[in-house]
N, CA, C and O atoms as a DFTB+ gen file, in Angstrom:
668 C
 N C O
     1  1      -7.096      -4.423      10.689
     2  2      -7.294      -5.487       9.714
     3  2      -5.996      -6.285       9.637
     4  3      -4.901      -5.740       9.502
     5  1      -6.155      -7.469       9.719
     6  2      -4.807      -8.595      10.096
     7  2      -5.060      -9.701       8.522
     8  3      -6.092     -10.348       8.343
     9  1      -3.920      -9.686       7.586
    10  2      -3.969     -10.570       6.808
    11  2      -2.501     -11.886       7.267
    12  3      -1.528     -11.599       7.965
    13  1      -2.737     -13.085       6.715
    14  2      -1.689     -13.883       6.405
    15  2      -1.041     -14.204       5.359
    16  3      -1.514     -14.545       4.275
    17  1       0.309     -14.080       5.728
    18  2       1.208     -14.893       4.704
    19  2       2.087     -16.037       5.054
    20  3       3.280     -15.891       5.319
    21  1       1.451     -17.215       5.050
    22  2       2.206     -18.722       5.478
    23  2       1.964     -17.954       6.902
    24  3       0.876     -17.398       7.047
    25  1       3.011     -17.891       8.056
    26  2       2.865     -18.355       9.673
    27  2       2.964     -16.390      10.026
    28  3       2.777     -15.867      11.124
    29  1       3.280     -15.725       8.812
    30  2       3.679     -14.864       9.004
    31  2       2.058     -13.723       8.932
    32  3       1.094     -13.971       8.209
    33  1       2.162     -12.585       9.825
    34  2       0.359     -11.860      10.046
    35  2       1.116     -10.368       9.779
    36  3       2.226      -9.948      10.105
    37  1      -0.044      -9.750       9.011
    38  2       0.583      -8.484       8.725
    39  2      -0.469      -7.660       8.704
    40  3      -1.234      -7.815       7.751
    41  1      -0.851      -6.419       9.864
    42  2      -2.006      -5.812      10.289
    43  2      -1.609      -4.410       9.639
    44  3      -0.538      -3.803       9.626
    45  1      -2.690      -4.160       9.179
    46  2      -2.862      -2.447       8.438
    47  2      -3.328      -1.760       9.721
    48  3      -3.526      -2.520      10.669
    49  1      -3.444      -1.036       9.830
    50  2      -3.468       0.003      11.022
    51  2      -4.627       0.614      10.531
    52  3      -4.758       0.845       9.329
    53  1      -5.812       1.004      11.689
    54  2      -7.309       1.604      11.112
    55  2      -6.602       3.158      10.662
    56  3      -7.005       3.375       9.519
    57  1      -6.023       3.904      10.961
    58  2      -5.587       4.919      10.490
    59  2      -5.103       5.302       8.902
    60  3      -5.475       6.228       8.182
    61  1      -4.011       4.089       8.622
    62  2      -4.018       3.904       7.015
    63  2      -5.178       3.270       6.434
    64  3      -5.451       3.661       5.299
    65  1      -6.000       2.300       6.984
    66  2      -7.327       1.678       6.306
    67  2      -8.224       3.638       5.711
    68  3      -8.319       4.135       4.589
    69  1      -8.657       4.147       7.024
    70  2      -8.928       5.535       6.999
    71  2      -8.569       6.739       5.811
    72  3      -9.302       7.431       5.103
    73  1      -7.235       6.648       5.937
    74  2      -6.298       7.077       4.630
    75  2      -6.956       7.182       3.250
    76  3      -7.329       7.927       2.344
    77  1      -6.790       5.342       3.920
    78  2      -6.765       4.882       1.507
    79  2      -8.267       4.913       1.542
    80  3      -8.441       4.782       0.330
    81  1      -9.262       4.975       1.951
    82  2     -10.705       5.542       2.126
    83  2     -11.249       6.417       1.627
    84  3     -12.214       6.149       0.911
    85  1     -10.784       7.995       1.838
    86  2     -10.428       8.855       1.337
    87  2     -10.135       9.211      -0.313
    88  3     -10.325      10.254      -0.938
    89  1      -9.654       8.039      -0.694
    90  2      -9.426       7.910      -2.285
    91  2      -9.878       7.194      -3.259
    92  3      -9.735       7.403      -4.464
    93  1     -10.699       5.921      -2.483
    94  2     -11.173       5.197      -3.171
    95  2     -12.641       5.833      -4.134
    96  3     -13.570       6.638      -4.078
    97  1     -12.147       5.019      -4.801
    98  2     -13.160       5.403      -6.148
    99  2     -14.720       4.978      -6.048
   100  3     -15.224       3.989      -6.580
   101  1     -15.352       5.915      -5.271
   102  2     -17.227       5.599      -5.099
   103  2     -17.771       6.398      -6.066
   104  3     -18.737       5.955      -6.688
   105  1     -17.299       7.604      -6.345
   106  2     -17.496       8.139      -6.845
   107  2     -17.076       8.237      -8.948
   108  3     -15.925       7.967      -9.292
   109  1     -17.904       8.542      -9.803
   110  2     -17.805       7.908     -11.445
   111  2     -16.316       9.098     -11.724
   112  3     -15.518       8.957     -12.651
   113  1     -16.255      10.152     -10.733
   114  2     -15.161      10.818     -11.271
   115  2     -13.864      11.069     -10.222
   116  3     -13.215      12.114     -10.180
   117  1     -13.717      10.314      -9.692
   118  2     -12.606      10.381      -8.676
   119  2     -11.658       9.546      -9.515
   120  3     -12.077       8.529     -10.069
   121  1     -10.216       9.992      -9.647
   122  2      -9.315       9.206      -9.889
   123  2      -8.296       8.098      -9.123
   124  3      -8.034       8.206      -7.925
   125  1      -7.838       7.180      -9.844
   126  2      -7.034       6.523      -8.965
   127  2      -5.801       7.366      -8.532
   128  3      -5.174       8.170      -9.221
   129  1      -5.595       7.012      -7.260
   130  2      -4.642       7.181      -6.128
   131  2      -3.736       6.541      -5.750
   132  3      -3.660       5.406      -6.219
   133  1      -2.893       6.890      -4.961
   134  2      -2.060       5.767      -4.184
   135  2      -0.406       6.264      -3.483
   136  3      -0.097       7.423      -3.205
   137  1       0.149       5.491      -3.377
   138  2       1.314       5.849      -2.557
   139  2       2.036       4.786      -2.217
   140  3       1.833       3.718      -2.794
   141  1       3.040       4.908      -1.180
   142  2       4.135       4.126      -0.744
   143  2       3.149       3.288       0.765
   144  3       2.156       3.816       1.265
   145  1       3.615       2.227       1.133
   146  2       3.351       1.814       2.559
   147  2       4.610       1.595       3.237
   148  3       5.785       1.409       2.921
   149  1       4.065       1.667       4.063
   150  2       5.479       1.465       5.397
   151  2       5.528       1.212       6.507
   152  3       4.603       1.710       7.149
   153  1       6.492       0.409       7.284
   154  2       6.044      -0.134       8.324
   155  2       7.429      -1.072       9.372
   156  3       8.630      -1.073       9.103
   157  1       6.865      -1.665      10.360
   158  2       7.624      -2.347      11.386
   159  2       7.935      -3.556      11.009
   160  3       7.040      -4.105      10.366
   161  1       9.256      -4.411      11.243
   162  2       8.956      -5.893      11.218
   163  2       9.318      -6.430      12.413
   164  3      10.141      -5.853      13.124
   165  1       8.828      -7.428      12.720
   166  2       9.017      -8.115      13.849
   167  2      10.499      -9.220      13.547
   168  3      10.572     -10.207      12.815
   169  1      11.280      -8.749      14.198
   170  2      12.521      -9.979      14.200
   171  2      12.355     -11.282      14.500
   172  3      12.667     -12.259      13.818
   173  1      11.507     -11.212      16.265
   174  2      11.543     -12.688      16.376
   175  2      10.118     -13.277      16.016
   176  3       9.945     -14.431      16.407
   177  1       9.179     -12.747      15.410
   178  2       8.416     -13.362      14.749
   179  2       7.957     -13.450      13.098
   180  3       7.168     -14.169      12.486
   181  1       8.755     -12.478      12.757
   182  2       8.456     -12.125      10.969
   183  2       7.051     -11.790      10.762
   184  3       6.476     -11.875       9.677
   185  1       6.448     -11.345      12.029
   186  2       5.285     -10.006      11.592
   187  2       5.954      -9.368      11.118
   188  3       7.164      -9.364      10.891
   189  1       4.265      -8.085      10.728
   190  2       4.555      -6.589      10.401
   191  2       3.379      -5.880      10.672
   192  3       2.373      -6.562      10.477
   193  1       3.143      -4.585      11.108
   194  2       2.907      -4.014      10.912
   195  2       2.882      -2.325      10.028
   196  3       3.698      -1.409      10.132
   197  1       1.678      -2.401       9.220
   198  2       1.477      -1.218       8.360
   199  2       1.011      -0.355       8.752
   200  3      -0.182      -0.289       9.049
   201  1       2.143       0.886       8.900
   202  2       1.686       2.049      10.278
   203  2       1.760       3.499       9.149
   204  3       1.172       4.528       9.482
   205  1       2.343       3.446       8.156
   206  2       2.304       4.730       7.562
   207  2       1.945       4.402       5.988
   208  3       1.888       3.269       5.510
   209  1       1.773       5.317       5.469
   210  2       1.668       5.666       4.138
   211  2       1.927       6.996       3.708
   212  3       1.984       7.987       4.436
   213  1       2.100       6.945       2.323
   214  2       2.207       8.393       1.696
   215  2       1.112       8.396       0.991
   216  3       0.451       7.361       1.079
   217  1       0.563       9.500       0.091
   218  2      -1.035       9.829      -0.619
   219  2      -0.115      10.499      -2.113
   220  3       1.059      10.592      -2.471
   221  1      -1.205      10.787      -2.539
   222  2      -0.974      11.397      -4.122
   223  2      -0.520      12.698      -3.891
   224  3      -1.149      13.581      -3.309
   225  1       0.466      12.768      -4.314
   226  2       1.123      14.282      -4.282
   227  2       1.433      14.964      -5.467
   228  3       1.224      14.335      -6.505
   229  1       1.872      16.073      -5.559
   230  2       1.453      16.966      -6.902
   231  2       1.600      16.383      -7.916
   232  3       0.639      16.291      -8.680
   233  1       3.008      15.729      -8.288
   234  2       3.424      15.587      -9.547
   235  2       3.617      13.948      -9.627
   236  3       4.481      13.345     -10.264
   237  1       2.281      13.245      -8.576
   238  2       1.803      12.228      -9.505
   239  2       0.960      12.249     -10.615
   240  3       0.400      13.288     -10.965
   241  1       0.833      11.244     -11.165
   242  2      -0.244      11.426     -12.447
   243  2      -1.433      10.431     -12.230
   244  3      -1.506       9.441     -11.502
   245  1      -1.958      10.757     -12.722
   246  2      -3.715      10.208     -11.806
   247  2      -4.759      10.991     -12.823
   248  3      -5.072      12.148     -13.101
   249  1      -5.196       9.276     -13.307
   250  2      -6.698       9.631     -14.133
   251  2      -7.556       8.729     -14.136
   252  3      -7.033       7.643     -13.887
   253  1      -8.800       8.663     -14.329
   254  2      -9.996       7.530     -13.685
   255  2      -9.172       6.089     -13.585
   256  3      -9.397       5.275     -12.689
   257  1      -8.215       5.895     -14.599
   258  2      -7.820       4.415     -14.819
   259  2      -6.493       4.375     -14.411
   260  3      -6.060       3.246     -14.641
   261  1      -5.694       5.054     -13.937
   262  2      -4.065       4.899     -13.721
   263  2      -3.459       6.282     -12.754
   264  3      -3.664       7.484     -12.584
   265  1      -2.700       5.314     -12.347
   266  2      -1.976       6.311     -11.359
   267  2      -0.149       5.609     -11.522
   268  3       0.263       4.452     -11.611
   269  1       0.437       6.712     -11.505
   270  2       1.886       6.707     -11.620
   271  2       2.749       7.473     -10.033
   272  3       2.380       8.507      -9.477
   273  1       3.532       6.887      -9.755
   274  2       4.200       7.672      -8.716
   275  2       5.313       8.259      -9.112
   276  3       6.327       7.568      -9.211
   277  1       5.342       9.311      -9.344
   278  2       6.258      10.199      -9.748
   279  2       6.922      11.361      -8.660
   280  3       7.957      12.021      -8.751
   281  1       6.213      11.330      -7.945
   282  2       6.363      12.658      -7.047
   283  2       7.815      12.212      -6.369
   284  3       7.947      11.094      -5.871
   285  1       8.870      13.166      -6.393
   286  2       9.970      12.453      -5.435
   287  2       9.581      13.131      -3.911
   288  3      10.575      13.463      -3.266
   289  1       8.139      13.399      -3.198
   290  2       7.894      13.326      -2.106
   291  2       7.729      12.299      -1.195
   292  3       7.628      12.191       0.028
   293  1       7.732      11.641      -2.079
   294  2       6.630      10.002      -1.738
   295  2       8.246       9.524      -0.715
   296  3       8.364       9.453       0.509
   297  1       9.316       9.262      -1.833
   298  2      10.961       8.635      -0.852
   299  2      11.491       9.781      -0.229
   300  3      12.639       9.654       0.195
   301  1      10.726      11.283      -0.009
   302  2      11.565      11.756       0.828
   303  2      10.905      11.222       2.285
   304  3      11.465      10.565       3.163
   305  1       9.871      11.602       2.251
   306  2       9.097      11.207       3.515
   307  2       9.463       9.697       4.133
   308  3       9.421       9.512       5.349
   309  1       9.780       8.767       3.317
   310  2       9.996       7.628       4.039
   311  2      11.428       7.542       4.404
   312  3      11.775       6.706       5.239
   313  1      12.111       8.171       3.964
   314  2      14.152       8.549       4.592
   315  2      13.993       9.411       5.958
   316  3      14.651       9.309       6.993
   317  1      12.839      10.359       5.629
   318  2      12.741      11.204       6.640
   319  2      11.949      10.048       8.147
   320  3      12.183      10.180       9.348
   321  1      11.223       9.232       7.624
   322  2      10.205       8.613       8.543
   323  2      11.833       6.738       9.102
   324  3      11.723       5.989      10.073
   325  1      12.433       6.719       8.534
   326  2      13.546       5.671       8.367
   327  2      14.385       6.933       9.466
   328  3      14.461       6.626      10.656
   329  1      14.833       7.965       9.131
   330  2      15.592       8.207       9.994
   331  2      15.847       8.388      11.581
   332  3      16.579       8.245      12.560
   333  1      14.043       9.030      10.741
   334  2      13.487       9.221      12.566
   335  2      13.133       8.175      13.807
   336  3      12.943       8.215      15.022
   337  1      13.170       7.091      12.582
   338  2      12.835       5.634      13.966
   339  2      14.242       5.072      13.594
   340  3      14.272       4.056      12.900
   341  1      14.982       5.436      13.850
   342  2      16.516       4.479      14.115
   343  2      16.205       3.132      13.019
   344  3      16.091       1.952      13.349
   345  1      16.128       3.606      11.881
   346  2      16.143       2.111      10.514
   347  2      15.526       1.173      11.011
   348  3      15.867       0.002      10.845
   349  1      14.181       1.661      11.931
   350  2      13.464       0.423      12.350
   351  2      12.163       0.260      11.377
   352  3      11.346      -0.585      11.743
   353  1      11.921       0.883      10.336
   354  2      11.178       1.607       9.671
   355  2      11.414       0.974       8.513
   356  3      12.597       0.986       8.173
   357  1      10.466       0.282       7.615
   358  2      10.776      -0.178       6.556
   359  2       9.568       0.075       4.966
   360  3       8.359       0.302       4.991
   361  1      10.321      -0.051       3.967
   362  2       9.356       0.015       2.736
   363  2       8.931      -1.200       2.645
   364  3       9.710      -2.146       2.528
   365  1       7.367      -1.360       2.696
   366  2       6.751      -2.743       2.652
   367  2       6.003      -3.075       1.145
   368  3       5.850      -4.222       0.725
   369  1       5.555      -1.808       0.399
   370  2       5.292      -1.865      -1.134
   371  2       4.541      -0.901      -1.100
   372  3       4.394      -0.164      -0.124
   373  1       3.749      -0.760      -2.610
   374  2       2.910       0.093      -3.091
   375  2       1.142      -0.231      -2.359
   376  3       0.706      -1.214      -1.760
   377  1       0.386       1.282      -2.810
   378  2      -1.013       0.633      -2.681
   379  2      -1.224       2.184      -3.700
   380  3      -0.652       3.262      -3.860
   381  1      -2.380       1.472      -4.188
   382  2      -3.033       2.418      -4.747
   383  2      -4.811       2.274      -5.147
   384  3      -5.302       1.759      -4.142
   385  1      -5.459       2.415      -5.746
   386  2      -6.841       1.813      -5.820
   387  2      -7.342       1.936      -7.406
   388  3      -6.845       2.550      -8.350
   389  1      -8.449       1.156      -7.318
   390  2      -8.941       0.755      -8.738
   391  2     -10.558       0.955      -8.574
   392  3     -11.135       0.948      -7.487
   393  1     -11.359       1.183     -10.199
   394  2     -12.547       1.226     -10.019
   395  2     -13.256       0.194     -10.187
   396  3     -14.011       0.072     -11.151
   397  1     -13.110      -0.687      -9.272
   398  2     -13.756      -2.041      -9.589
   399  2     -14.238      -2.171      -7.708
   400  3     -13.820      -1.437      -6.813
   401  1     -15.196      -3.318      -7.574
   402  2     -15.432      -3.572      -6.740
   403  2     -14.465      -4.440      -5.918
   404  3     -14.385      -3.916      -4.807
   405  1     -13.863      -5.301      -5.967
   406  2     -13.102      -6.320      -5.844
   407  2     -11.972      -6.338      -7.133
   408  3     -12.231      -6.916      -8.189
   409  1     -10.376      -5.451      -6.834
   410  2      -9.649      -5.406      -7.648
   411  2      -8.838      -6.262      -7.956
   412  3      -8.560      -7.167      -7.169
   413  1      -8.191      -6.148      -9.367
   414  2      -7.517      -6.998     -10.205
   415  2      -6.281      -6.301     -10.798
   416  3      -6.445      -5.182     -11.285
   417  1      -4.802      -6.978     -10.802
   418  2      -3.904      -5.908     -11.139
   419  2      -4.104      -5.265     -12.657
   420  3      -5.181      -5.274     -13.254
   421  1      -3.081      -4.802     -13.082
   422  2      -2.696      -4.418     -14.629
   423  2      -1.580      -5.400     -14.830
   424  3      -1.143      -6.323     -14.143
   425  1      -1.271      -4.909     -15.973
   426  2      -0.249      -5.467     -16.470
   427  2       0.719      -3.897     -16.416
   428  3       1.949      -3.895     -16.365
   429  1       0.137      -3.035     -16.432
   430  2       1.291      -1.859     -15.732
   431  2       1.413      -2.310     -14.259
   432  3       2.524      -2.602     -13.819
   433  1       0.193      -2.384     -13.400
   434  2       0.607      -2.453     -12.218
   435  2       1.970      -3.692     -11.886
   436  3       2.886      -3.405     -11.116
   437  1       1.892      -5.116     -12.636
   438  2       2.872      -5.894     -12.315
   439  2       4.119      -5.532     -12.698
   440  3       5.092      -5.646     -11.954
   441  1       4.186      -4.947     -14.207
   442  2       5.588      -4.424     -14.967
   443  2       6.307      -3.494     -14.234
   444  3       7.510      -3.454     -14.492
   445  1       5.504      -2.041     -12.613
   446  2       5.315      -1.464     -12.098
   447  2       6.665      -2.274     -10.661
   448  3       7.817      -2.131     -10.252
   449  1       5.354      -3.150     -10.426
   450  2       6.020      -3.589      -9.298
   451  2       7.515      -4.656      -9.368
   452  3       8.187      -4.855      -8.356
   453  1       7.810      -5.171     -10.520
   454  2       8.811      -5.944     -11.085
   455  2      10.159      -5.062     -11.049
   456  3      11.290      -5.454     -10.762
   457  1       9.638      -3.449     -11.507
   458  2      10.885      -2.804     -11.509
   459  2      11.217      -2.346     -10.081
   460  3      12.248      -2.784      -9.571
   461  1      10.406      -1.473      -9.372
   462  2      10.320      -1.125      -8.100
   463  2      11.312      -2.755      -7.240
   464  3      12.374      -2.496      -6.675
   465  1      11.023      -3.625      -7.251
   466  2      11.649      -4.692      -6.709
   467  2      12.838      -5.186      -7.311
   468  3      13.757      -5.747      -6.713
   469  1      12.781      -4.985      -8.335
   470  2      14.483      -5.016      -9.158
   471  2      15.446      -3.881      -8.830
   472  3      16.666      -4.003      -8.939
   473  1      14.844      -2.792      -8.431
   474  2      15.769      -1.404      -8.022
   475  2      15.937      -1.289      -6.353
   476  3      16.413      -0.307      -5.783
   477  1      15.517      -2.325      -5.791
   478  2      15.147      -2.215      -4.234
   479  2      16.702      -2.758      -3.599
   480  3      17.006      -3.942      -3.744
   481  1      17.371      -2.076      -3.098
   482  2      18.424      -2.073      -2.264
   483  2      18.242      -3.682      -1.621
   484  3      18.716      -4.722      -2.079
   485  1      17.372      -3.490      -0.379
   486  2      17.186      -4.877      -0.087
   487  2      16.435      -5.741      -0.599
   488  3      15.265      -5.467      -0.335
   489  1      16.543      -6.732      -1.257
   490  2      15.601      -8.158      -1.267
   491  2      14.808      -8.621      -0.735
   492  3      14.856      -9.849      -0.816
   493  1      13.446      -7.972       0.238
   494  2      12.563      -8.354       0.712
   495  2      11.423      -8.242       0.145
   496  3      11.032      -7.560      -0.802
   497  1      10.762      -9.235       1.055
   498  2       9.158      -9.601       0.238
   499  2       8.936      -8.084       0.353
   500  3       9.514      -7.333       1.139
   501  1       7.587      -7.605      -0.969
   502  2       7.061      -6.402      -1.210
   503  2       5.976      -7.176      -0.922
   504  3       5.916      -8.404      -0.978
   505  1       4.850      -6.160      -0.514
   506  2       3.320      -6.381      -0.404
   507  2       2.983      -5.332      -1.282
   508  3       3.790      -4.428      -1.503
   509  1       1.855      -5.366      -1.810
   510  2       1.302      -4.097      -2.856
   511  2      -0.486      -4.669      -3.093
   512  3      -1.026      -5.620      -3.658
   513  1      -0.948      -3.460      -2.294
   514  2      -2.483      -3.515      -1.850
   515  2      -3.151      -2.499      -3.252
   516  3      -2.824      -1.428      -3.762
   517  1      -3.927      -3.227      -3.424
   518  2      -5.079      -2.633      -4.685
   519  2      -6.607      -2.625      -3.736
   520  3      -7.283      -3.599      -3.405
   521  1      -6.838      -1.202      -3.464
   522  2      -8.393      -1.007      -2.777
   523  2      -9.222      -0.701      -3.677
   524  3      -9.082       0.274      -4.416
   525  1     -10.588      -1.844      -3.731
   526  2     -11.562      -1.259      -4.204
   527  2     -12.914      -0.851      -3.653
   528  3     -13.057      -0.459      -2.495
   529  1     -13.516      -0.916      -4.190
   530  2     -15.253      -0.111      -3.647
   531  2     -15.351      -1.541      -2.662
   532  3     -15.080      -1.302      -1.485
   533  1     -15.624      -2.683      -2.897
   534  2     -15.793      -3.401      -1.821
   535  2     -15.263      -4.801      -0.802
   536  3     -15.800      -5.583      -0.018
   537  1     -13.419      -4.472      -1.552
   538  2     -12.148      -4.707      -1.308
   539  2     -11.339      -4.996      -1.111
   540  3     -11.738      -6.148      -1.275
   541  1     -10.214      -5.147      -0.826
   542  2      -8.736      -5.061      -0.522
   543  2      -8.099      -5.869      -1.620
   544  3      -9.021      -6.411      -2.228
   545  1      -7.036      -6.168      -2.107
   546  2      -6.533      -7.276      -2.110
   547  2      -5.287      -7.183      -2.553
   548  3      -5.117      -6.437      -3.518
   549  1      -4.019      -7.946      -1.945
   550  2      -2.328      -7.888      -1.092
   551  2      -1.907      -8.813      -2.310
   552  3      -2.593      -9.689      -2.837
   553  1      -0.894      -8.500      -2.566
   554  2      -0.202      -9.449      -3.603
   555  2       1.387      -9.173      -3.149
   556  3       1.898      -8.054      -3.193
   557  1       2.011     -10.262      -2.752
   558  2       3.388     -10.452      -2.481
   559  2       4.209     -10.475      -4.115
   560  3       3.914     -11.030      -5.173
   561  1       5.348      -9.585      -3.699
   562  2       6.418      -9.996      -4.502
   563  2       7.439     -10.098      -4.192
   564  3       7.827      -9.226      -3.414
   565  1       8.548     -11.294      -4.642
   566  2       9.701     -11.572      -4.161
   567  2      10.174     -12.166      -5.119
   568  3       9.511     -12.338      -6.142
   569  1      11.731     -12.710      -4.950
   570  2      12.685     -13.324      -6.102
   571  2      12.270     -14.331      -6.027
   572  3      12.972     -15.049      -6.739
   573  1      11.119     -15.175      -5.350
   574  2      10.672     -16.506      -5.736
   575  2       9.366     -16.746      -6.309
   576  3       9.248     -17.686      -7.095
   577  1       8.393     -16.042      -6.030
   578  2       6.997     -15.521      -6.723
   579  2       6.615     -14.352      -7.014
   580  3       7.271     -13.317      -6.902
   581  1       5.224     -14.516      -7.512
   582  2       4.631     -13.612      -7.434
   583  2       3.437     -14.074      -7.291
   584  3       3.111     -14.812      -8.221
   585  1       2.291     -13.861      -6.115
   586  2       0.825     -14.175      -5.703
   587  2       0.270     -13.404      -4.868
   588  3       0.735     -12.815      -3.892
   589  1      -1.304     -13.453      -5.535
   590  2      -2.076     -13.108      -3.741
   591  2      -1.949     -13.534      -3.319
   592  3      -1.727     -14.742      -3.402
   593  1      -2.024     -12.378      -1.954
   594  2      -2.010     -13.557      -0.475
   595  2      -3.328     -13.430       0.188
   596  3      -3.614     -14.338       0.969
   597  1      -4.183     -12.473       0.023
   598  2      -5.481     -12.376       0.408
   599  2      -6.204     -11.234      -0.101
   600  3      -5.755     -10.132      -0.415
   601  1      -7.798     -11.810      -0.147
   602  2      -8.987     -11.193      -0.664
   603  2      -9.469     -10.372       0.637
   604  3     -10.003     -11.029       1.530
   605  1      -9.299      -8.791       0.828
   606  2      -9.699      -8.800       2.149
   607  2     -11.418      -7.726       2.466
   608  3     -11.520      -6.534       2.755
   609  1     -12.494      -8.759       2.256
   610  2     -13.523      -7.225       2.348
   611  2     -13.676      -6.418       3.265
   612  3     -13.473      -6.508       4.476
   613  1     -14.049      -5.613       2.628
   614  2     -14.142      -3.843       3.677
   615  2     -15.300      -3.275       3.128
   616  3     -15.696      -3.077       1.980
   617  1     -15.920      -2.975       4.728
   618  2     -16.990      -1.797       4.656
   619  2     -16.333      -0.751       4.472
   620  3     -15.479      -0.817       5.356
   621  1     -16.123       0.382       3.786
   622  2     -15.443       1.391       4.041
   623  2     -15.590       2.459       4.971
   624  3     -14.796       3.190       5.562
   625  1     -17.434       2.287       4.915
   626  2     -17.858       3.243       6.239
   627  2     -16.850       3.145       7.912
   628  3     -16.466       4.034       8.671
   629  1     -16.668       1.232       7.961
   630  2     -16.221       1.527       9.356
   631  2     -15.068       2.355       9.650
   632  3     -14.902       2.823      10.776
   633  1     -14.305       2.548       8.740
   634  2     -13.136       3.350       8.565
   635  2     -13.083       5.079       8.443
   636  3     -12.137       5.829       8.201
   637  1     -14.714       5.390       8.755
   638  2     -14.967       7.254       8.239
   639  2     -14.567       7.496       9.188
   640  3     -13.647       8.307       9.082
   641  1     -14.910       7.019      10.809
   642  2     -14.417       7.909      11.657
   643  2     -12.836       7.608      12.117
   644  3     -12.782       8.057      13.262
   645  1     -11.844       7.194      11.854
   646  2     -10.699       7.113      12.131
   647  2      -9.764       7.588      11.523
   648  3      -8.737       6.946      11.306
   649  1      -9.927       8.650      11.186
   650  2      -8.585       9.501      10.243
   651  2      -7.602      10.013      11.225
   652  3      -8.023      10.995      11.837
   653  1      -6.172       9.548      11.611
   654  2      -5.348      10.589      12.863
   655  2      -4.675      11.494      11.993
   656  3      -3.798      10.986      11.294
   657  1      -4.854      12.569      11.887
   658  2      -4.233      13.840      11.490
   659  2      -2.556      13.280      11.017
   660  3      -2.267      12.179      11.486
   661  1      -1.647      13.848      10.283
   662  2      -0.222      13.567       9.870
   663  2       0.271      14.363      11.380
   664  3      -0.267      15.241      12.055
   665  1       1.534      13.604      11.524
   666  2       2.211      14.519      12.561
   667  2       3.397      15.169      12.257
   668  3       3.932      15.899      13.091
């Protein structure tokens, strides 16, 4: 799945599509989920690709309506995943999911992502994906805005058979 931002294309990988699948809310008692994304940038073109993620781990908090990232698994794995590709490896933002068909942030989720980007070492655009039942949708943040950048729908089925195991 390939979205745009201005000249710039930024493809989720069927493997993380697969992932956040897994969590989405079809079900009246599944809670929201979510995690870190992460990924490649392209130098001489200012792509990216979204090749990893992290999932809900113990000592997040997660209930039909909210999810918090608390777990300090979530930044070990991406120091560990940064080290292992020679700092080619980058934090691209949050995702997590909502029970709506076509999601809409919070006002936690923005207050959420305001701090996360105020505490961020580097100054780069954040992306932060909200999946719902029939889906996607990317919202950039940076020191000059804050907007969607795209509405993206998803069957979720096409995504059952592509789960690649963690390595």
């Amino acid at each position: 799945m390939v979205f745009e931002d201005g000249l710039r294309k930024i493809k989720i990988e069927d493997n993380v599509l697969a992932r956040i699948r897994l969590f989405c809310q079809i079900k009246n008692n599944m809670p929201e989920s979510g995690g870190i994304l992460a990924g490649r940038e392209n130098i001489s073109n200012d792509n990216m690709i979204i090749e990893n993620i992290t999932e809900p781990m113990a000592s997040d908090y997660q209930s039909r309506c909210r999810f918090t990232r608390k777990d300090p698994g979530h930044i070990t794995f991406f120091q560990k995943l940064y080290r292992e590709n020679n700092g080619t490896v980058r934090y691209i933002g949050e995702w997590h999911t909502h029970p709506e068909d076509v999601p809409h942030y919070s006002i936690i989720d923005l207050k959420n992502w305001k701090k996360i980007y105020r505490n961020a070492i580097e100054k780069q655009s954040q992306y932060h994906l909200i999946a719902g039942r029939k889906a996607i949708v990317i919202w950039k943040y940076s020191a000059l805005n804050f907007l969607p950048v795209e509405v993206l729908s998803v069957n979720w089925e096409d995504y059952s058979g592509t789960v690649i195991e963690d390595v």
